[in-house]
PLY file of the C-alpha trace (Angstrom):
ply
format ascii 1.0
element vertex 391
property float x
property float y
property float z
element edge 390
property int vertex1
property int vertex2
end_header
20.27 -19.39 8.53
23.97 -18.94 7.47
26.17 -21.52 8.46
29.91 -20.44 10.12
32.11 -23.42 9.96
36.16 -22.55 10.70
38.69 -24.59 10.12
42.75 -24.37 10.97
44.60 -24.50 8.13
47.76 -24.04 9.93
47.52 -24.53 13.77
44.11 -23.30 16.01
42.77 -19.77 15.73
43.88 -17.35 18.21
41.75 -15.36 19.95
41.73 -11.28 19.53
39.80 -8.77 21.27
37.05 -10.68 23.02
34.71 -7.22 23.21
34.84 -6.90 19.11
37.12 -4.46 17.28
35.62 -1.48 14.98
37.53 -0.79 11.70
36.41 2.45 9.60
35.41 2.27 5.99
35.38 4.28 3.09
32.89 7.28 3.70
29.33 7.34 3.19
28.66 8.28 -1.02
25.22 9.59 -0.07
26.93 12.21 1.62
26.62 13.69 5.35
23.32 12.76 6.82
21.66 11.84 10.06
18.35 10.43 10.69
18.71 7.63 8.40
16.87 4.63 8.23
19.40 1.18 6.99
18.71 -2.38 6.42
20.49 -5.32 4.12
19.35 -8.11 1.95
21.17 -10.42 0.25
24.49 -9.75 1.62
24.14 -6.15 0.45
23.12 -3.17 3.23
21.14 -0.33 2.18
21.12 3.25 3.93
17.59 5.91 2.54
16.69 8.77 3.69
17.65 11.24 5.52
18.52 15.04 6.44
21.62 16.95 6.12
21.07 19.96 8.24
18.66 21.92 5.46
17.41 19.40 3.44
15.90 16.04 3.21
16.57 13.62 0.81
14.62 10.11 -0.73
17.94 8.48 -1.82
18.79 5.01 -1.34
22.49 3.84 -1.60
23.73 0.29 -1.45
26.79 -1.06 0.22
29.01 -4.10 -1.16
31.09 -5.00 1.81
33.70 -7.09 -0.74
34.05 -3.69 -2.41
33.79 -1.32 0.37
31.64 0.60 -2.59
28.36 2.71 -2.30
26.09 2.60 -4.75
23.10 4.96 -5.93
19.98 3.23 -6.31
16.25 4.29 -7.05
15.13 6.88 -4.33
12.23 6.82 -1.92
9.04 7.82 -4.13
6.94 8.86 -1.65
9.23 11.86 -1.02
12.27 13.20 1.07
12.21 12.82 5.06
14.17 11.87 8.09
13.24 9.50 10.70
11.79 6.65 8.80
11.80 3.44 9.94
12.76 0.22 7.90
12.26 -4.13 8.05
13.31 -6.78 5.66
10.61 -9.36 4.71
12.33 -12.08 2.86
14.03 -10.64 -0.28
12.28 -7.33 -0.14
12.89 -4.27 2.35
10.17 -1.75 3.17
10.49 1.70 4.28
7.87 3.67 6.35
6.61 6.75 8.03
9.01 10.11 8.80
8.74 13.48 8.77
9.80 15.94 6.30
10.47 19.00 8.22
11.11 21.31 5.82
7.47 21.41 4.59
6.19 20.09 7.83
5.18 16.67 6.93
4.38 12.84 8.95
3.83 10.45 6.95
1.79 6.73 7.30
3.01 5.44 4.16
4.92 2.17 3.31
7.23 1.07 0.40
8.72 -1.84 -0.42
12.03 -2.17 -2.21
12.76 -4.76 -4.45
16.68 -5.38 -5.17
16.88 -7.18 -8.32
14.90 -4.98 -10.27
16.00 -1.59 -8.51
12.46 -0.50 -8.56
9.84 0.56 -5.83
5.69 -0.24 -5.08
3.94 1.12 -3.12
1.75 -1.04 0.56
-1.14 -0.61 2.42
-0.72 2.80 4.89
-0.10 2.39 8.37
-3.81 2.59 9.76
-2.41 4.90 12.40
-1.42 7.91 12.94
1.43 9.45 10.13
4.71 10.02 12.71
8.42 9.51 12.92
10.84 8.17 14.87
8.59 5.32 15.51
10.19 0.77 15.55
9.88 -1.23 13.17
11.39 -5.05 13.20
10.20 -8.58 11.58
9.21 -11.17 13.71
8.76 -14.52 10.96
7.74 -13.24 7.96
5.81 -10.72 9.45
6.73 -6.95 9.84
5.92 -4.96 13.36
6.01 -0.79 13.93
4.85 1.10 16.81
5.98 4.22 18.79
7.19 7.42 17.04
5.69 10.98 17.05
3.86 13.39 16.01
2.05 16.79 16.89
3.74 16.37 19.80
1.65 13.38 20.74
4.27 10.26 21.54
2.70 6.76 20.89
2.02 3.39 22.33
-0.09 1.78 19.39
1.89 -1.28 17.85
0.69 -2.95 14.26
1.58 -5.89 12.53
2.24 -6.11 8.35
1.57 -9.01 6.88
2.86 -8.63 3.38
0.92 -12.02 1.33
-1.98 -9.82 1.91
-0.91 -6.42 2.57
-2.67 -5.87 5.39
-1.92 -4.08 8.52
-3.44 -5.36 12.09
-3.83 -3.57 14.98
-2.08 -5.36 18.25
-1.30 -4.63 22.19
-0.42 -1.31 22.68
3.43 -1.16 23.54
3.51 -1.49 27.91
6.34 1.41 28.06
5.18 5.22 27.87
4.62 6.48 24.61
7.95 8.11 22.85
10.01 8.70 19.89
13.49 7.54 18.91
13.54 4.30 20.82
15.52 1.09 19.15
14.19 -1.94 18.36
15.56 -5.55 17.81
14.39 -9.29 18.47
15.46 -11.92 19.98
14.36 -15.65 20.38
11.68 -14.94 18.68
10.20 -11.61 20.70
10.45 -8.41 19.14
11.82 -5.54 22.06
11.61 -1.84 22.13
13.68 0.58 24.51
15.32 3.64 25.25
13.62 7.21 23.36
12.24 9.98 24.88
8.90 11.71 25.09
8.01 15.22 26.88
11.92 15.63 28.05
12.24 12.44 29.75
14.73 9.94 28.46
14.56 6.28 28.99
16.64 3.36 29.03
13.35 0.39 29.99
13.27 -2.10 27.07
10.10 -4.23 26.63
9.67 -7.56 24.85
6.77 -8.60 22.42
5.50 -11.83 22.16
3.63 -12.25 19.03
1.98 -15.26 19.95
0.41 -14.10 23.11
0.49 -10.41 21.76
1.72 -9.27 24.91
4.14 -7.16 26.12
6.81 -7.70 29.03
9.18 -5.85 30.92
13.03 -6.92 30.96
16.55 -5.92 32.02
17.16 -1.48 31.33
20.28 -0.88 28.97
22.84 0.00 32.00
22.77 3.36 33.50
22.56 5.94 31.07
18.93 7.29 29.78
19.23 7.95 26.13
17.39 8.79 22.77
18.40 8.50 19.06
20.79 5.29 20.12
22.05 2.64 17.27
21.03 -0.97 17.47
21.42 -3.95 15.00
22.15 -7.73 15.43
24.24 -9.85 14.23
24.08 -14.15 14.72
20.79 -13.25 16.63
22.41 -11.14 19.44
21.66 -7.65 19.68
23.99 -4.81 20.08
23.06 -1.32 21.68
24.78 2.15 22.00
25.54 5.51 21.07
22.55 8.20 22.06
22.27 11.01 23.42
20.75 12.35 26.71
19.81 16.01 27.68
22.99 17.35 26.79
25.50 14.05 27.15
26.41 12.01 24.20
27.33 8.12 24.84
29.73 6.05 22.99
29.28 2.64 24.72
27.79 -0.15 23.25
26.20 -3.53 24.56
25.42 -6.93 23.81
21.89 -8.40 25.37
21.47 -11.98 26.40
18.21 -12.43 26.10
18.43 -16.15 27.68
19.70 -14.64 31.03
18.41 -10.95 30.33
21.33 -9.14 30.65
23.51 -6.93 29.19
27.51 -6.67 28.90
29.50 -4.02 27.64
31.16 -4.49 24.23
33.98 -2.40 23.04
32.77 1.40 22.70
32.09 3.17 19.38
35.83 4.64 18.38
35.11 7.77 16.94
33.61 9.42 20.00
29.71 10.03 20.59
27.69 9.08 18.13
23.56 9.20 17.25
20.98 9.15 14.72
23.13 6.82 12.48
21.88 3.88 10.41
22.70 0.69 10.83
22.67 -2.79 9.17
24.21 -5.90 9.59
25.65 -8.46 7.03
26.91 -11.96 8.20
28.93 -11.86 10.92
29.69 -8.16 10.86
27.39 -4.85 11.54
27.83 -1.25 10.02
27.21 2.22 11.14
26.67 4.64 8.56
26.48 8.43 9.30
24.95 10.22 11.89
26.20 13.54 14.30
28.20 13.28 17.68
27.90 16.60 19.91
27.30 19.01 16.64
28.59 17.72 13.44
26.58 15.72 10.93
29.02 13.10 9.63
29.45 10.90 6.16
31.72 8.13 7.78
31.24 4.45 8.13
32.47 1.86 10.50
32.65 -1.82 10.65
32.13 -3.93 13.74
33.12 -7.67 14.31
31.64 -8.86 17.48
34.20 -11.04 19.05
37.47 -10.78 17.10
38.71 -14.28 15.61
36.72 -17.24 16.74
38.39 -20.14 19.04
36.24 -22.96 18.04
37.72 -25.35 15.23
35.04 -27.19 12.83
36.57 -30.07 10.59
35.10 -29.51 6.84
34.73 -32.49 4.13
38.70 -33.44 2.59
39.07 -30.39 -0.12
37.28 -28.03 1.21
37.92 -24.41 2.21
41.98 -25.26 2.11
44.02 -22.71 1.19
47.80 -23.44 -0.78
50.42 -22.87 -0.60
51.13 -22.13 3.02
53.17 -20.49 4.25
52.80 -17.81 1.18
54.45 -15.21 -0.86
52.24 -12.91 -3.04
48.82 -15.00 -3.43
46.99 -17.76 -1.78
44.39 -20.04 -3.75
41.14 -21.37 -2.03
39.45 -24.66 -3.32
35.97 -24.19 -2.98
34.30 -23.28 -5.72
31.80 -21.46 -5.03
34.22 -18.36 -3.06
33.06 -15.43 -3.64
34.04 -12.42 -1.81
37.27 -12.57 0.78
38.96 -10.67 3.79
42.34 -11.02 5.59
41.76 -10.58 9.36
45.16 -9.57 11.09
45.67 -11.44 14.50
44.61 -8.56 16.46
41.28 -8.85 14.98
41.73 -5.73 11.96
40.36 -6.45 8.64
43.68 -5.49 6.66
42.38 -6.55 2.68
39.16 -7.63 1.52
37.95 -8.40 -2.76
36.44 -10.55 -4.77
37.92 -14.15 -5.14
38.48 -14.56 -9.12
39.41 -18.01 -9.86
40.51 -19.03 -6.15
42.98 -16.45 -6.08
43.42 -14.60 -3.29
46.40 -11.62 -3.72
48.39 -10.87 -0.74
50.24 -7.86 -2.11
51.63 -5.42 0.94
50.41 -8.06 3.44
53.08 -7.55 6.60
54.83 -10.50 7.23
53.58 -13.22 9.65
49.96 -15.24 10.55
46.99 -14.15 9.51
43.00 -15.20 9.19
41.82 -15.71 5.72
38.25 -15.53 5.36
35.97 -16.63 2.25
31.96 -16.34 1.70
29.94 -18.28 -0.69
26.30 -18.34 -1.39
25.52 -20.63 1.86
28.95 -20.44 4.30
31.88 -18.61 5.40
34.83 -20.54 5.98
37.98 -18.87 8.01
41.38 -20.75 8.38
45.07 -18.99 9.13
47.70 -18.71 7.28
51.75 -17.61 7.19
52.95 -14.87 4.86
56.75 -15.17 5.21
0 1
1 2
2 3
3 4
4 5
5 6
6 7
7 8
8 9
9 10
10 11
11 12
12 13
13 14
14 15
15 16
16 17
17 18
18 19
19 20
20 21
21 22
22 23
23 24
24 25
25 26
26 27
27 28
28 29
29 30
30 31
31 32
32 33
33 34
34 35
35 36
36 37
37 38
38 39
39 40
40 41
41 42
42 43
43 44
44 45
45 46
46 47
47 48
48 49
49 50
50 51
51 52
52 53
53 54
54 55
55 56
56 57
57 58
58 59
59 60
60 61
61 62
62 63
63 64
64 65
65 66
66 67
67 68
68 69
69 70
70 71
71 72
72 73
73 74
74 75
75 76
76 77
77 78
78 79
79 80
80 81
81 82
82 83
83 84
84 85
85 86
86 87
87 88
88 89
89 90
90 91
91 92
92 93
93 94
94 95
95 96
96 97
97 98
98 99
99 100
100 101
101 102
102 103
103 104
104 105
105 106
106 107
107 108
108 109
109 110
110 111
111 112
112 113
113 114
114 115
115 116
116 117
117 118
118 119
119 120
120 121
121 122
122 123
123 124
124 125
125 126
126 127
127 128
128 129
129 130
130 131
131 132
132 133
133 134
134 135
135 136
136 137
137 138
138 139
139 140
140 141
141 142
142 143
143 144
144 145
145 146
146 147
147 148
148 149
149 150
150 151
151 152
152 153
153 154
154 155
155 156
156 157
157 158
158 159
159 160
160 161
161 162
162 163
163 164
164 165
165 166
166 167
167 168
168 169
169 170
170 171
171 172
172 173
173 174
174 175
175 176
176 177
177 178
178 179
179 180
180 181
181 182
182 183
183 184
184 185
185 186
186 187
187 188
188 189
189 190
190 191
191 192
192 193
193 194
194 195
195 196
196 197
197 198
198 199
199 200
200 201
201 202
202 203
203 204
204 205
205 206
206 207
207 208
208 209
209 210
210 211
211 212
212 213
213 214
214 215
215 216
216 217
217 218
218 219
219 220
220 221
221 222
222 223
223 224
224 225
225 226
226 227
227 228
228 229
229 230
230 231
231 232
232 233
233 234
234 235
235 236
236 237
237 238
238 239
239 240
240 241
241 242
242 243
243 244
244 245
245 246
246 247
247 248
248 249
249 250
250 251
251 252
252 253
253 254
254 255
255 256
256 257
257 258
258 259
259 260
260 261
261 262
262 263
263 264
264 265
265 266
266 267
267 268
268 269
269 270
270 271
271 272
272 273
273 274
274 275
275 276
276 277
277 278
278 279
279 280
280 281
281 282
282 283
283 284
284 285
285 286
286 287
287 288
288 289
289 290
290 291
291 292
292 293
293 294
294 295
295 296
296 297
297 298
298 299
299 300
300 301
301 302
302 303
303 304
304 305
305 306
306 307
307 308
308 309
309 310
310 311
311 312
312 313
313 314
314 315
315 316
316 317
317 318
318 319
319 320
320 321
321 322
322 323
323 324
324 325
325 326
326 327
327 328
328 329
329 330
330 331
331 332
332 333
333 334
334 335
335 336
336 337
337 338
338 339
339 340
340 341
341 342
342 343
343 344
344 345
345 346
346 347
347 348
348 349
349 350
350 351
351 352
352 353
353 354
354 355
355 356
356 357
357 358
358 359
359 360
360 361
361 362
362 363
363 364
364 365
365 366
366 367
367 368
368 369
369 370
370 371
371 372
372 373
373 374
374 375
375 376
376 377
377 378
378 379
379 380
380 381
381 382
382 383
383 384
384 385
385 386
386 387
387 388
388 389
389 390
């Protein structure tokens, strides 16, 4: 688990927008799709698959968040589709089942993706029905799918991967009524499933797995709104929720869940109106959206969002560490650890305003407006934060 330790440099943090702030990114390079599936490893997110109104694709693109740069990686072998579904196991990220609906395909199959060699092998098939739109999360180091579609049959069977032997179980049938394009997440260590639709009838019930009991139990609905096709990921081990469609009403809200008190609270709302069938993925302390359509469009754009602004808290690190000189600053700032990698400069109302690579400490300012600011660093194991003046 990453560490967050932040420090003042100059003064206490100040608190920004307490609901989280969304900045957009440089557009998707994979182009304008929906039905996506996303996932990260390694401080890297990954968006595959996919359909852009006449055709699928297999492509896989990577994300550096330093960068803000896409980058084409090996596609999907087992063929273009939309409405796969994705986990991370470790190092490695697997892709499974869709639907091609140009040649009127559901698929069963599962790959797994291996980052440092950009190359692709082929699991053991889902022993269930091929479908779509179905959940997959990891609980541990084991890998969960259930729900989805097909021939217009919507499913309750659930299955568990485990990947040192490749194997696929069979487990409790999910407790909700069978559907397709629900959202999954876990939390404390139970994997949920909620919201979808099946025969016209949207939902907004979530359920929660426990994998030791293999049970299934209700919990708290998502707020008032029935939807399908929502966006969910999680970042420090609190889920987010929002976006979705109903019949003919598209949402923009989003929500945090507590899963200690089973509730949810309203977070700020997705900024560029309605949004569904986007992927999502979530690297340290920030999530992204990637693609998707709103009412009609079918859209290429990306968004950031940073769940609670600038933190208030104030952690004391060993003399030497994560300092930042001179300060106040002119056109650069230098940070001491050595092992900084990858920066951002957070403005006080919570906007990430420049983000790179650290090369030798440095840190360039350049058009930075004049006053305090959050610097931010990431190494292999921590991210430190601290402000700064830029007279």
């Amino acid at each position: 688990m990453r560490t967050l330790l932040i420090i003042a440099a100059s003064g206490l943090l100040q608190t920004a927008i307490a609901q989280g702030t969304w900045n957009q990114l440089n557009d998707y390079s994979g182009g304008q799709r929906y039905a996506l599936t996303g996932f990260s490893i390694n401080g890297k997110g990954y968006a595959c698959t996919g359909f852009d109104g006449s055709q699928n694709t297999a492509a896989l693109w990577e994300y550096e968040p330093a960068t803000d740069v896409w980058t084409e990686k090996a596609p999907l072998p087992g063929g273009a589709r939309q409405y796969a579904s994705s986990f991370v196991i470790g190092d490695t990220g697997y892709v499974m089942c869709g639907w091609d609906n140009v040649n009127e395909i559901d698929y069963n199959d599962l790959w797994a993706y291996h980052p440092e060699t950009n190359s692709w092998e082929q699991k053991a098939d889902l022993p269930g029905p091929a479908r779509y739109a179905g959940v997959a999360f990891t609980i541990g180091d084991i890998g969960y799918f259930g729900t989805g579609a097909s021939n217009a049959t919507w499913r309750t069977d659930f299955y568990a991967y485990d990947p040192t032997t490749n194997t696929w179980s069979q487990k409790a049938d999910y407790m909700g009524a069978g559907r397709r394009w629900a959202v999954g997440f876990v939390a404390d260590g139970e994997g949920y499933i909620g919201t979808g639709e099946s025969s016209g009838t949207r939902y907004r019930d979530f359920y929660a797995y426990d994998p030791i009991s293999d049970s299934w139990e209700q919990r708290a609905s998502l707020g008032t709104n029935n939807r399908r096709q929502a966006i969910t990921f999680t970042i420090n081990g609190v889920p987010y929720v929002g976006g979705g469609v109903d019949f003919v009403e598209n949402w923009s809200d989003f929500n945090a869940y507590d899963a200690a008190t089973d509730s949810w609270s309203t977070v700020a709302p997705f900024p560029a109106g309605s949004r569904k069938n986007g992927a999502a993925f979530s690297i340290a302390d920030n999530a992204y959206v990637v693609g998707g359509n709103g009412q009609s469009p079918i859209i290429d754009d990306v968004w950031e969002f940073i769940p609670s602004g600038i933190n208030t808290s104030i952690a004391t690190l060993p003399d030497g560490t994560g300092q930042v000189y001179p300060n106040p600053a002119h056109d650069q700032i230098y940070v001491a650890d050595p092992d900084a990698r990858t920066f951002r400069i957070i403005s006080s109302d919570g906007h990430v305003v420049a983000r790179g690579a650290v090369l030798d400490g440095h840190i360039p300012l350049g058009a930075l407006a004049p006053g305090f600011h959050v610097w931010e660093v990431e190494g292999r194991n921590m991210t430190v934060r601290g402000r700064f003046l830029k007279e």
